[in-house]
C-alpha positions as CSV (number, residue, x, y, z in Angstrom):
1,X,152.4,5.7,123.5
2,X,149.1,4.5,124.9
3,X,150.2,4.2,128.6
4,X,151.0,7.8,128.8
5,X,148.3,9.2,126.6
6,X,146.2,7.1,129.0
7,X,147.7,8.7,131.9
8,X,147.6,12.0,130.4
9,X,143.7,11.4,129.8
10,X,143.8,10.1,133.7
11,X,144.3,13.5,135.2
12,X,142.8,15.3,133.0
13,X,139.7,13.4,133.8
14,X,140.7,13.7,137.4
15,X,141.1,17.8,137.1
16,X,137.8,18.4,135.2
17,X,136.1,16.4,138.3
18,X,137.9,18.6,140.8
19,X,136.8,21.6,139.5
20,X,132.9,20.6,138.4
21,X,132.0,17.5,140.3
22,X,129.1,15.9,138.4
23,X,126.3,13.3,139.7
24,X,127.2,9.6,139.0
25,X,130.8,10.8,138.4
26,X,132.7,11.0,141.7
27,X,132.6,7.3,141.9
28,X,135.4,6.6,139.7
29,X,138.1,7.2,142.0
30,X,140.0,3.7,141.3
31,X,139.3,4.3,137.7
32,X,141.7,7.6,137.8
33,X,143.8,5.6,140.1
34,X,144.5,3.0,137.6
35,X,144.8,5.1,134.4
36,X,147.6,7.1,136.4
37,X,149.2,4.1,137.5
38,X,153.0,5.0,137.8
39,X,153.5,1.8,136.4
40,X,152.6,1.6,132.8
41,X,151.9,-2.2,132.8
42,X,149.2,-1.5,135.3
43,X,147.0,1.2,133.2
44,X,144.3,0.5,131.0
45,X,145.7,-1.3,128.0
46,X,143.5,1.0,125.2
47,X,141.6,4.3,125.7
48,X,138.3,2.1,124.2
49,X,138.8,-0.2,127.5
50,X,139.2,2.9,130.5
51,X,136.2,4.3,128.2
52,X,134.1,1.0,128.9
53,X,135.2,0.9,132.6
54,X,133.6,4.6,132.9
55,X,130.9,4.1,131.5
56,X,129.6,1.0,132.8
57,X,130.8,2.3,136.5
58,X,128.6,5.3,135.6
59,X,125.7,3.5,134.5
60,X,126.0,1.5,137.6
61,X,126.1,4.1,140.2
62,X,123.8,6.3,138.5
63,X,121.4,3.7,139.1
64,X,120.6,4.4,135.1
65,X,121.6,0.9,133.7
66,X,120.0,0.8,130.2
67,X,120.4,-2.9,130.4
68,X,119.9,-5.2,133.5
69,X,119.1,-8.0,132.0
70,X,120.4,-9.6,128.6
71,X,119.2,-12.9,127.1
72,X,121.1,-14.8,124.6
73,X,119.5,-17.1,122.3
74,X,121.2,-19.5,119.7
75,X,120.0,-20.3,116.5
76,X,121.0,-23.7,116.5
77,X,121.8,-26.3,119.0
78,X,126.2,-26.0,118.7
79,X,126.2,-22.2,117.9
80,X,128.5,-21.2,120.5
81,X,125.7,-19.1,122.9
82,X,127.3,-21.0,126.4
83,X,130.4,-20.1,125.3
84,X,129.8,-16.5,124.5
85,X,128.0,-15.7,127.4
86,X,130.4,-16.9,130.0
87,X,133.3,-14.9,128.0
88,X,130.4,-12.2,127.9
89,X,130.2,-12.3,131.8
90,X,133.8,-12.6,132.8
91,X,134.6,-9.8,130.4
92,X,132.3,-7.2,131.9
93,X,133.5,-8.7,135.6
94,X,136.9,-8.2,134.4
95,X,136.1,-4.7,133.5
96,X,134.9,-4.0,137.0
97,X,131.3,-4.3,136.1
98,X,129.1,-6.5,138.4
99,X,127.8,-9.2,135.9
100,X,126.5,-12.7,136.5
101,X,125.5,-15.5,134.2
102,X,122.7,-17.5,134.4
103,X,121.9,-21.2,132.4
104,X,118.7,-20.9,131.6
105,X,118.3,-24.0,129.7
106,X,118.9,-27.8,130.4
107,X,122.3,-28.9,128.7
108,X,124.0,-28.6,132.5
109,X,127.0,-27.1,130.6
110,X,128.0,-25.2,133.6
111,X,128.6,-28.2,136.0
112,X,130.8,-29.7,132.9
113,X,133.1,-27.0,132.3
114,X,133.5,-26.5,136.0
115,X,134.0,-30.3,136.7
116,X,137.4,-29.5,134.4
117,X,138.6,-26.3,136.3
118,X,140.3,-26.1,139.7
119,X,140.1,-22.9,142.1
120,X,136.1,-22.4,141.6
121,X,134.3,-21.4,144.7
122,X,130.9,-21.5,145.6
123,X,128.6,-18.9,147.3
124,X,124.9,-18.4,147.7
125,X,124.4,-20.7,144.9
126,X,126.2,-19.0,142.4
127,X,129.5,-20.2,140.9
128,X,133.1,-18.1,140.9
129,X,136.2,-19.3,138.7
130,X,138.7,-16.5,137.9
131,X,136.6,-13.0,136.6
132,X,133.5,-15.0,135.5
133,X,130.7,-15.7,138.3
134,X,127.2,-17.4,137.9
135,X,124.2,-19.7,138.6
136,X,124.0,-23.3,136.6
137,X,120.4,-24.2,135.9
138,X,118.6,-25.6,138.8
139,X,115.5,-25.3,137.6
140,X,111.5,-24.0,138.0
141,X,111.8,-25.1,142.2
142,X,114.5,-23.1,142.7
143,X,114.4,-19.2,143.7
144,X,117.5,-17.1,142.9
145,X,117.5,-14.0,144.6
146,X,118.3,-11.0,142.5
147,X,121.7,-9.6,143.1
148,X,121.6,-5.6,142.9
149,X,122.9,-3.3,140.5
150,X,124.2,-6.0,138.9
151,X,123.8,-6.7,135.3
152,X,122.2,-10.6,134.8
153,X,123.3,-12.5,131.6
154,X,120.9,-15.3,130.7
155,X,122.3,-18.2,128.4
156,X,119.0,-19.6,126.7
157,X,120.9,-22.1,124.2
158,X,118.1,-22.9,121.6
159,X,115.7,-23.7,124.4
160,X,113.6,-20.6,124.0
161,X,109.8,-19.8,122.9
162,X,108.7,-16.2,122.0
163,X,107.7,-15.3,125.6
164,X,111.0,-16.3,127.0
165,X,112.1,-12.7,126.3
166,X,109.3,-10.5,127.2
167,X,111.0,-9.4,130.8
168,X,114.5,-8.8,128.9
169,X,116.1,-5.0,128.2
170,X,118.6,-7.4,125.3
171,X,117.9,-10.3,123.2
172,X,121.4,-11.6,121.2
173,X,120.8,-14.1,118.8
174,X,124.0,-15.8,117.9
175,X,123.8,-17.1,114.1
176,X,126.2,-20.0,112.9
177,X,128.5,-19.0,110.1
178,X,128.6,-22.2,108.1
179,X,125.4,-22.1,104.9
180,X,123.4,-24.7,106.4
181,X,122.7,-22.2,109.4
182,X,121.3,-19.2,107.7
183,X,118.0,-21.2,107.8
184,X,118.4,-21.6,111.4
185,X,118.9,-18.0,111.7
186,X,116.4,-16.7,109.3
187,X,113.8,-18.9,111.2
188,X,114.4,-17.8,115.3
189,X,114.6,-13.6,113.6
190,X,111.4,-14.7,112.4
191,X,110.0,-15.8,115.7
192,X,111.9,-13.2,117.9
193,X,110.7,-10.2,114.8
194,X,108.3,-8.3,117.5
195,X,111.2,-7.5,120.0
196,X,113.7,-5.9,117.0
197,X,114.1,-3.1,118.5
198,X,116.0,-4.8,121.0
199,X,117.7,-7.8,118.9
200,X,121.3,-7.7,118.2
201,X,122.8,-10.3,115.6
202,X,126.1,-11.8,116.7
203,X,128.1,-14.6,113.9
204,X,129.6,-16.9,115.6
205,X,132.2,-17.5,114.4
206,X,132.4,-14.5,112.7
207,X,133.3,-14.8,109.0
208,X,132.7,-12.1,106.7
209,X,130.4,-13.6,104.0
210,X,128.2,-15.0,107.0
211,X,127.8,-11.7,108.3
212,X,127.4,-9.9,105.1
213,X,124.5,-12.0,104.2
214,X,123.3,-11.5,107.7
215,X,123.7,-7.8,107.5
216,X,121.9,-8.2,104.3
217,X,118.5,-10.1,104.9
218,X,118.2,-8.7,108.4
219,X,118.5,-5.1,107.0
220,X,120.5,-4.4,110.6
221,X,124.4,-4.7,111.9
222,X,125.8,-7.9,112.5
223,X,128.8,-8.1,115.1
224,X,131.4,-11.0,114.6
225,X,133.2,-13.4,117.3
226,X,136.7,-15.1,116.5
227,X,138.0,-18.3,117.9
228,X,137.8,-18.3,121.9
229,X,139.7,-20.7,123.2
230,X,138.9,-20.1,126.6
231,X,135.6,-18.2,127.9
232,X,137.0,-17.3,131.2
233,X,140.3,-15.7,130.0
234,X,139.9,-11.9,129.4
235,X,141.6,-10.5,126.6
236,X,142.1,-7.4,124.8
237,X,140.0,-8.8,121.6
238,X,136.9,-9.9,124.3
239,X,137.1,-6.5,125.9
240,X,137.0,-4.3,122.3
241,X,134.1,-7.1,121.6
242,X,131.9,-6.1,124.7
243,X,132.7,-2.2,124.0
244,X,131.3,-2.3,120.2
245,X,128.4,-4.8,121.9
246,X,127.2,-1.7,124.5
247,X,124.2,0.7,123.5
248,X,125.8,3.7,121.8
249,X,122.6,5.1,124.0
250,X,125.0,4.4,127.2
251,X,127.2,7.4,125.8
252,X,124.5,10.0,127.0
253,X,125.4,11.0,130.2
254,X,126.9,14.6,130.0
255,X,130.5,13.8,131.4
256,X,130.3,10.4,129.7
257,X,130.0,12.1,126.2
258,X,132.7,15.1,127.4
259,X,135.2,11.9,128.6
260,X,134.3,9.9,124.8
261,X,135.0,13.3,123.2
262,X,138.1,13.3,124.6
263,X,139.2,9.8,124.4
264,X,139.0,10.2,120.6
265,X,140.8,13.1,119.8
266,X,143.3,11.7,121.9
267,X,143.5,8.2,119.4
């Protein structure tokens, strides 16, 4: 079964640190601890989900993050980018990496979906409901202070020019799925075609002629979101989403790549 190959894979993990401790990777204590949870329930539901939690605690306290900061960018005005960046955030929060959102545009969506939630708390401006933490848009006069080794999220909507993504390690651009949009689409990869190299596609929703035709004209991958019903909820589907969405670069790190190796000949 899963929870004891996920154990098993627990103290190997914890044996090949004991014997040749490696930098970056003595931080995963509570990682081990939960993987060899006696109780099953209480382990890491897939081995693609305990290798996400390693890797991004690694990045983090290797001080190597590829990414610190992400922009995502809709097509369209109604493409879903709000609602895929605050499942984005609580996701990676709910994986035990330090993510926050920012609204970096005017719809004031944040207040909204708050307004509608109970057991939000507030601290040093930012927001905190459940897994998901962030800033809503307060705009040019106000000074956020950066929070470190943290990875920042910024929700752009379709309020974006070219230059708004110049200071960014990420751009996702989330395409609509429905015909009318691939204009929509085809038009922002058009203005956003100098930072490719660092331009992921995302269909939202994801149905597989959209992203086929994506795939297709953008000559690239294309990943596709379901139906979310609920951005703060963290599910099994959001967390295999989030682990295809991470750099394959973010496998380098020596143990990293001995711990994937061994994740997969487990599966």
């Amino acid at each position: 079964s899963y929870a004891s190959d996920i154990y098993s894979i627990g103290k190997m993990i914890q044996y090949f640190l004991d014997h040749k401790p490696l930098s970056g990777s003595q931080n995963i204590t509570h990682i081990i601890q939960k993987a060899t949870s006696p109780e099953p329930e209480l382990r890491y539901e897939t081995v693609d989900e305990l290798l996400l939690a390693i890797q991004t605690n690694l990045q983090q306290n290797c001080h190597a993050h590829l990414f610190q900061k992400i922009a995502i960018a809709g097509s369209h005005n109604g493409c879903g980018s709000t609602h895929l960046a605050i499942s984005l955030v609580s996701t990676l929060n709910g994986l035990g990496h330090c993510t926050f959102y920012h609204e970096a545009n005017s719809s004031n969506h944040v207040r909204q979906l708050l307004h509608y939630q109970t057991n939000w708390t507030e601290k040093d401006g930012y927001y905190m409901y459940d897994e998901w933490k962030g800033y809503p848009f307060y705009g040019p006069g106000i000074l956020i202070s950066d929070q470190p080794q943290a990875l920042h999220i910024y929700d752009f909507g379709s309020e974006f020019t070219k230059e708004s993504f110049q200071d960014f390690d990420l751009i996702l651009l989330i395409c609509g799925s429905s015909l009318w949009n691939y204009e929509n689409a085809i038009h922002t990869e058009e203005l956003l075609h100098s930072y490719r190299n660092k331009l992921r596609f995302v269909c939202n929703p994801g149905t597989k002629r959209a992203a086929s035709f994506y795939a297709r004209y953008f000559h690239a991958p294309v990943y596709t979101y379901f139906y979310d019903p609920d951005p703060f909820q963290v599910s099994k589907e959001k967390k295999d989403f989030a682990f295809r969405l991470l750099p394959e670069k973010g496998r380098t790190h020596p143990f990293l790549n001995f711990i994937h190796n061994l994740l997969h000949q487990k599966q």
